[in-house]
N, C-alpha and C positions, 0 to 999 in steps of 0.2 A: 061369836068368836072375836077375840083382839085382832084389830087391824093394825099393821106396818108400812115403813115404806119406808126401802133402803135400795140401793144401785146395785146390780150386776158389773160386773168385767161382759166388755162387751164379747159377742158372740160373733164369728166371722159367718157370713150369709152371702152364699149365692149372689152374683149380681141379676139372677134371673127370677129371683126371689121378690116379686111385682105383682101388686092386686089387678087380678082382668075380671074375675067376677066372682060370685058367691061361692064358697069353698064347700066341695063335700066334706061332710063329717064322718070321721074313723068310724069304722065299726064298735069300736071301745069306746065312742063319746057319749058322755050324759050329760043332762044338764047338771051347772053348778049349783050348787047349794052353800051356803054359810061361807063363802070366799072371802079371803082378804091378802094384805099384801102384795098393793101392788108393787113390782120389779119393771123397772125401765129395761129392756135387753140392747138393742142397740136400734139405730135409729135405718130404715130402707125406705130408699126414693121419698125422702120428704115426709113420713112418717116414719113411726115407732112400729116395733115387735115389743107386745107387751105379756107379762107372764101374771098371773095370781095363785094362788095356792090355799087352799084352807080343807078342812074337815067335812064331809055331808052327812046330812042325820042317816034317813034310812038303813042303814047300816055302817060299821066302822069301816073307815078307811082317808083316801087323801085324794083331794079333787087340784089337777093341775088344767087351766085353761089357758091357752093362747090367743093372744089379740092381734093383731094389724091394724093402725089407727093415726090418723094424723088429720094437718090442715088439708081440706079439701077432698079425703080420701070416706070412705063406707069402713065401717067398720067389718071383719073378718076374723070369726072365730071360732075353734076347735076346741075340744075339752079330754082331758084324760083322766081317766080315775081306777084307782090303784085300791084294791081293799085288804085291810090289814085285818089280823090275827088280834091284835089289841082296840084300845079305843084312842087316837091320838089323841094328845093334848097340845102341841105345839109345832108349826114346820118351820122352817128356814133355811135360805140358801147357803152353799157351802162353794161359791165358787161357780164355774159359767154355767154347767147344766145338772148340779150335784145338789142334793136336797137333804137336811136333816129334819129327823122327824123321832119327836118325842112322844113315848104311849103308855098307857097302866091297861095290862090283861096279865090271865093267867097267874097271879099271885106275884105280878114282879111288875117295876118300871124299868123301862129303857129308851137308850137315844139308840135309833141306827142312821147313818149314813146308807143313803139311795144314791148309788152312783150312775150314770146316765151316756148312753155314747153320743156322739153328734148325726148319729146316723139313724135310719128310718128302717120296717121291718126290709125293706127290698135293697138298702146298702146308700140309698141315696143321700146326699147334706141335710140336716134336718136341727132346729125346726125351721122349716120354713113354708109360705104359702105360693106355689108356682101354677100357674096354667088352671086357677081354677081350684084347686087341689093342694091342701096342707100336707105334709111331710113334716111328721113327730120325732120327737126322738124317744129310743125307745131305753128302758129300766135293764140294764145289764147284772148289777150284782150290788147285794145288801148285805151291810156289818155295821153287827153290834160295837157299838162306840164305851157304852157302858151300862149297868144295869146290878142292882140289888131288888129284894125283897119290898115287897108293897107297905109294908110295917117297918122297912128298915130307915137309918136316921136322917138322911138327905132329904127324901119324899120324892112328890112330883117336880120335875125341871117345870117352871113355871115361865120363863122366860129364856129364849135361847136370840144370838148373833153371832153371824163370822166376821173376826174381825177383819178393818178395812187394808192392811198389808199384805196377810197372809188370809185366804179364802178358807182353807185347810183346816187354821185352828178357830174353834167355837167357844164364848162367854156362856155359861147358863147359871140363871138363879135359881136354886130349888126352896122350895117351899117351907117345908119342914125343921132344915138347919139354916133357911137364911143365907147359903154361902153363896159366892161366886166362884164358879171353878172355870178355871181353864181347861181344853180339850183337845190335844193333839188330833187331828183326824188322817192324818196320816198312821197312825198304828205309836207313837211316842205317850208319855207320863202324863198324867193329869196333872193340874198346878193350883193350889190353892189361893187365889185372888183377894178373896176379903171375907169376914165372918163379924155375923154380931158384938165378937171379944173385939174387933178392931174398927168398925166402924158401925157403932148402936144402933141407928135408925135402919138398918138391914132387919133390926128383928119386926119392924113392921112389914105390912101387906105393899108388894111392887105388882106389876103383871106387864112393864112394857121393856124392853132393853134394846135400845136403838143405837145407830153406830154413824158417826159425824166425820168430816175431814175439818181443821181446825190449825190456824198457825202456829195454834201451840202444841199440836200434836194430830195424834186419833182418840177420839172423844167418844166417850160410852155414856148414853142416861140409862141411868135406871129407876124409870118413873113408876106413880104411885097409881093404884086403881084411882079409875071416875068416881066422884063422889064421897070419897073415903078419909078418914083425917090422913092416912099415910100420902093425897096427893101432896101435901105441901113438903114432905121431906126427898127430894129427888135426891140419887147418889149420882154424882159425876165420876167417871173412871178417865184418867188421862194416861195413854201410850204417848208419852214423849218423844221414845226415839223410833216407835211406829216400827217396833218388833212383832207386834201381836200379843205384847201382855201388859195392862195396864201394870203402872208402876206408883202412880198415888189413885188413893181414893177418895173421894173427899163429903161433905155433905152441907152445902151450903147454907148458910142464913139467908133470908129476903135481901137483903145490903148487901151479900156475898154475890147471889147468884145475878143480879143486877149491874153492881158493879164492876164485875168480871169477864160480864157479858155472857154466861150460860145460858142464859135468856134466848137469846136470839139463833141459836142453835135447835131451838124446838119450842116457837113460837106459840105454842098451844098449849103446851104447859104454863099454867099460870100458877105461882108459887105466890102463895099467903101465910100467914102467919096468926 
């Protein structure tokens, strides 16, 4: 599965929230399987509360795992897995403890939003690791965000992020039309971002769409598979006034992305020509 790595809004924790020793695991914990994305959450006593998220084979659904981890600290961690009705193909955060998650079953794609309380089955602050003992937070209620037919003209969202302003709204590139749309997740209009007729190199193959803080704005890549000619065309999206909707798109040259400094914003993409 595609790995990420993009920031949360931090999570308010407990100051009682302190590793004393190895944590029981949920009744609902399994091992992870196929995880990625790692999420910073917020940093306790000298470490981090760390989140990932990914897909496990054995059957469809969505593996969320919690870590505890820092200098000098053991590492502590709990797993939640949630199985879905479809097959995902993509999750991302949507804000502190809120998940979106892309899937193709039953004759249709769709995104739903997992929305999440900060509380635990017994009422208590969660997530958090206390006395021994993790405290989850638990899956309160799921909406469909959007969805057509499996044959219909968008395809599979192949790449999904919320952008860095507004948690709420979601970028996703699908497959099939190449677009970017925007996504109110509050229950508001989709918004049409960019498409093949406005920026060509969309009709190639992407799979990663990452989201930057930048002085000149909030900066979206939308980079090209490993291995693929489509790595060398990244698409940069820039939110200038850091509304939540990119407002140019652009598709840099070698001399461009260098220049400009696009570079240094996702040091691992190397752009050749």
């Amino acid at each position: 599965m595609r790995s990420k790595s993009k920031v949360w809004p931090a999570v308010v924790l407990l100051a009682a929230c302190a590793p004393e020793a190895r944590p029981t695991p949920p009744v609902e914990a399994v091992a992870a399987r196929n995880s990625a994305s790692l999420e910073t959450i917020t940093s306790v006593d000298g470490g981090f509360l760390r989140m990932t998220h990914g897909t496990f084979l054995e059957a469809p659904g969505v593996v969320v795992q919690w870590a505890l981890d820092g200098a000098g600290l053991r590492e502590y961690e709990a797993t939640q897995k949630f199985p879905t009705e479809f097959q995902p193909l993509d999750v991302a955060t949507a804000g502190a403890l809120d998940l979106v998650v892309a899937g193709r079953g039953k004759g249709s794609i769709e995104i739903e939003l997992w929305s999440f309380d900060p509380l635990d089955a017994a009422g208590a602050s969660a997530p958090c690791f206390d006395a021994g003992t993790w405290r989850l937070p638990r899956r309160s209620r799921v909406d469909r965000v959007w969805h057509e037919a499996e044959n219909g003209p968008r395809g599979a969202p192949r790449a999904l992020v919320a952008t860095r302003s507004q948690p709420r709204r979601l970028l996703a590139w699908f497959e099939r039309s190449r677009e970017i749309v925007s996504f109110d997740l509050s229950g508001g209009a989709e918004r049409l971002v960019a498409s093949p007729s406005s920026c060509a190199v969309l009709s190639r193959d992407h799979e990663e769409l990452l989201a930057f803080d930048d002085e000149r704005g909030h900066v979206y890549l939308l980079l090209g598979e490993v291995g693929s000619s489509s790595a060398a065309t990244p698409v940069v999206l820039l939110d200038a006034d850091r509304d939540g909707v990119p407002e140019r798109v652009l598709a840099p040259r070698l001399e461009e992305w260098e220049s400009e400094g696009w570079g240094r914003l996702s040091p691992y993409c190397l752009l050749t020509e």
